[in-house]
C-alpha positions in Angstrom: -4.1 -34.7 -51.6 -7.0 -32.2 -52.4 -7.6 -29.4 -54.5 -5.8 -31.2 -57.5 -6.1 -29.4 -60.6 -5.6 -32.0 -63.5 -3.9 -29.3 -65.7 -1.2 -29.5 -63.1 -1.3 -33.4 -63.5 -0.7 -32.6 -67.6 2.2 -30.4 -66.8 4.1 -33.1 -64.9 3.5 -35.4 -67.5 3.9 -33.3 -70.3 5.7 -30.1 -69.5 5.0 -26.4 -69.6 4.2 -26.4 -72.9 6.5 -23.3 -73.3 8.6 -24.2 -75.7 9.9 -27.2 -78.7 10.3 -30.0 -76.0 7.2 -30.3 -74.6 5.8 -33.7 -74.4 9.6 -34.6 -74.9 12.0 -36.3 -73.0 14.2 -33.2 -73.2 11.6 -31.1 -71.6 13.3 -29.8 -67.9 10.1 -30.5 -66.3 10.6 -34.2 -66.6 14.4 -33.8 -65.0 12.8 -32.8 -61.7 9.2 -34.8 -62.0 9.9 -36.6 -58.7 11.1 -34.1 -57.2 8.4 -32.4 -58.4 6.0 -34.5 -57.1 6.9 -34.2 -53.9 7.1 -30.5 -53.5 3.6 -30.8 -54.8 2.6 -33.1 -51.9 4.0 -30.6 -49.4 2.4 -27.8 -50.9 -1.1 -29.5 -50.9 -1.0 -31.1 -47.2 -0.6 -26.8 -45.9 -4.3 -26.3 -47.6 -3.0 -24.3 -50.5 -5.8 -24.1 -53.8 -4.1 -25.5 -56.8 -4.3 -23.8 -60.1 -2.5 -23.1 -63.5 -1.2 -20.2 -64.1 1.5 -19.2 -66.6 1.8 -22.2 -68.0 3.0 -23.3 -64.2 1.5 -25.2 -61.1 0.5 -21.5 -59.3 -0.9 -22.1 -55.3 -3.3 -19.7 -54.1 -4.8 -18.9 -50.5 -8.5 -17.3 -50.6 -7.5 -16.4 -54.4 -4.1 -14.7 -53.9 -1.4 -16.1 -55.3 1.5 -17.7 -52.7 4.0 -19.4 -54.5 4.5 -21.0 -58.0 6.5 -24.5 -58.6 8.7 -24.5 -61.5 11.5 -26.2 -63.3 14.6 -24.9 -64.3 17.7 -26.9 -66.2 20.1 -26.8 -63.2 17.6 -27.3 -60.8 13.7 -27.1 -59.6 12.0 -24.3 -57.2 9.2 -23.0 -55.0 9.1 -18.8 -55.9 7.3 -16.9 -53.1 5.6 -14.3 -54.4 6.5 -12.1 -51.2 9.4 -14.0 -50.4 11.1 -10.8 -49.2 8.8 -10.4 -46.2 9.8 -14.1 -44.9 11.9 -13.7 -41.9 14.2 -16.5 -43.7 15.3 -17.5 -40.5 17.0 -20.7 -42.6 18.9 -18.6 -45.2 17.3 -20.3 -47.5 15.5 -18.2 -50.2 17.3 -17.1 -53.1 16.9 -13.8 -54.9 16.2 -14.4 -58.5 17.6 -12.1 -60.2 19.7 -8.7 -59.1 16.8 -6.2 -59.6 14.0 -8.3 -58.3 12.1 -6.9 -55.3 9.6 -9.4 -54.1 9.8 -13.0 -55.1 12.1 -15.2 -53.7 13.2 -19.1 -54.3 14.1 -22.3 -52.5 15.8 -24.3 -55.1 16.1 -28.2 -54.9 18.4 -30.5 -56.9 17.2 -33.6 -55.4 14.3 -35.7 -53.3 16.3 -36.5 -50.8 17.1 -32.6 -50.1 13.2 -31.8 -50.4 12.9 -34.1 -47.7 15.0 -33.4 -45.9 13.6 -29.7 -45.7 9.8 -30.9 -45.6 9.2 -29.4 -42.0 11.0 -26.3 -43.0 9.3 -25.8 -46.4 5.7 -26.4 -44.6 6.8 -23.4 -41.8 7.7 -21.0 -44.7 4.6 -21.9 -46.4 2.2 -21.8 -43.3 4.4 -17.6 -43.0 3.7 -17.0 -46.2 -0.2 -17.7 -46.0 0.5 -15.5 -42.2 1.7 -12.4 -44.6 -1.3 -12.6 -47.2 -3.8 -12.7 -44.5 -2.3 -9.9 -42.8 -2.7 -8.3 -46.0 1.2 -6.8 -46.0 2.7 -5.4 -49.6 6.4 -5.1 -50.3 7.1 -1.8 -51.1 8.4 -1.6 -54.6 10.5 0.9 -56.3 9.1 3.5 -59.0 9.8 2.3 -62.7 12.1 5.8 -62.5 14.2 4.4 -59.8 15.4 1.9 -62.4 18.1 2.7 -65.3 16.9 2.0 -68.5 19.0 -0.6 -70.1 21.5 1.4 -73.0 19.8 -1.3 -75.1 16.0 -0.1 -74.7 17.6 3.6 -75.0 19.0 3.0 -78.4 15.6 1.8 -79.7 14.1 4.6 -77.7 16.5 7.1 -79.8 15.6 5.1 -83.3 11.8 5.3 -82.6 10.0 7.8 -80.7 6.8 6.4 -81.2 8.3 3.5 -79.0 9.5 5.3 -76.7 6.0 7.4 -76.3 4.2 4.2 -75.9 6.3 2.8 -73.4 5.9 5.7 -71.0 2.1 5.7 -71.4 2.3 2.1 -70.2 1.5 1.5 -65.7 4.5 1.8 -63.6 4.1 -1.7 -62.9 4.6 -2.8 -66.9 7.7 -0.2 -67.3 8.6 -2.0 -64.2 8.7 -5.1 -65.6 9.7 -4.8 -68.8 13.0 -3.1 -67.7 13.4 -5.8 -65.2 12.9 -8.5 -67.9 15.2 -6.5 -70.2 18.2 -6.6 -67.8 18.4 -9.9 -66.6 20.9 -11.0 -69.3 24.3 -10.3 -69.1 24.9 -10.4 -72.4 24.1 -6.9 -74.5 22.5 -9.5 -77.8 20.4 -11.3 -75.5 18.6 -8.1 -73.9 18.3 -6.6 -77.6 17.0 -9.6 -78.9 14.6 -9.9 -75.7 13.7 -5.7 -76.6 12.8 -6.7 -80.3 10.9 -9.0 -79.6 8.6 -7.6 -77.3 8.1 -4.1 -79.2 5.2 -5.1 -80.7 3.3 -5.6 -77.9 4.8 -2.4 -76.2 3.4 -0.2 -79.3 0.1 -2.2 -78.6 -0.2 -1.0 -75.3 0.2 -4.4 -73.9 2.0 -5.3 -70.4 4.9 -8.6 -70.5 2.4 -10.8 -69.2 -1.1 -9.9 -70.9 -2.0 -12.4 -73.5 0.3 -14.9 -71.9 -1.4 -18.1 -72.5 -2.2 -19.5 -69.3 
């Protein structure tokens, strides 16, 4: 394989680092090394540049970002970045979440099905590399076109100054701090997700900036 990044070697061994269990045998990332490791090898024989980013094996062409390998409890997954402009002519990519509007995943539960797919995964890969050369951009909604979650409204209502500070923020961190908020089902979860995260909207701070990477 080329272009191994040894921080990517230290996340298989280790985990993501994202949480209590890393370096643990409870960490997720050591249900799915193998598999893993072979989505890894797949990834590196299409010419993809390895890096880490987000605490995750991230795999770039000419410095913009294709696809990102990570590990889930239930299962393990490559997430296109532009996964909605892959004709999918497999039905295989899965929509993360309801609201999201370009990234899409294959998820794997075992080596045999990786292997299964290998030819298949190296197509969507070599299509995906197609659509950043060709420079195409999904068109995203506007932050406006989503519904603030009642949630976020309520803190809204009990501090203006939040509420200011939020709209002074890009469309693209309202964007994705709405979409980040609404994932859960439950009502506590996205509160809990809303505190947390207030600080660094009253700082002026996107979801992702300071994220250690």
């Amino acid at each position: 394989m080329t272009n191994i990044n040894p921080n990517v070697d230290k996340y298989i061994t280790d985990g993501c680092g994202r949480c209590s269990y890393f370096g643990t045998p409870k960490c997720k990332v050591h249900t799915w090394e193998i598999e893993l490791v072979q989505l890894r090898r797949i990834i590196l024989d299409s010419g993809l540049t390895e890096e880490y980013k987000w605490s995750q094996p991230c795999y770039t062409f000419q410095k913009k970002n294709i696809l990102i390998m990570t590990a889930f409890k239930e299962y393990c997954a490559l997430n296109f970045f532009k996964g909605a402009l892959l004709k999918d002519i497999r039905g295989i990519l899965i929509k993360p979440g309801e609201n999201t509007q370009s990234g899409r995943q294959i998820r794997f539960t075992s080596v045999k099905e990786i292997l299964k797919l290998e030819p298949v995964l190296k197509a969507y890969i070599l299509e995906a590399i197609e659509v950043e050369k060709k420079g195409l951009k999904v068109e995203l909604k506007n932050s406006t076109d989503y519904k603030i979650p009642d949630e976020l409204q309520k803190k809204f209502e009990e501090n203006p100054k939040l509420k200011s500070a939020f709209e002074k923020l890009t469309p693209g961190r309202q964007r994705a701090y709405i979409l980040y908020f609404t994932q859960p089902k439950q009502s506590k979860t996205r509160e809990s997700r809303i505190e947390k995260y207030i600080p660094k909207i009253l700082s002026g701070k996107g979801l992702l900036d300071d994220y250690k990477r």
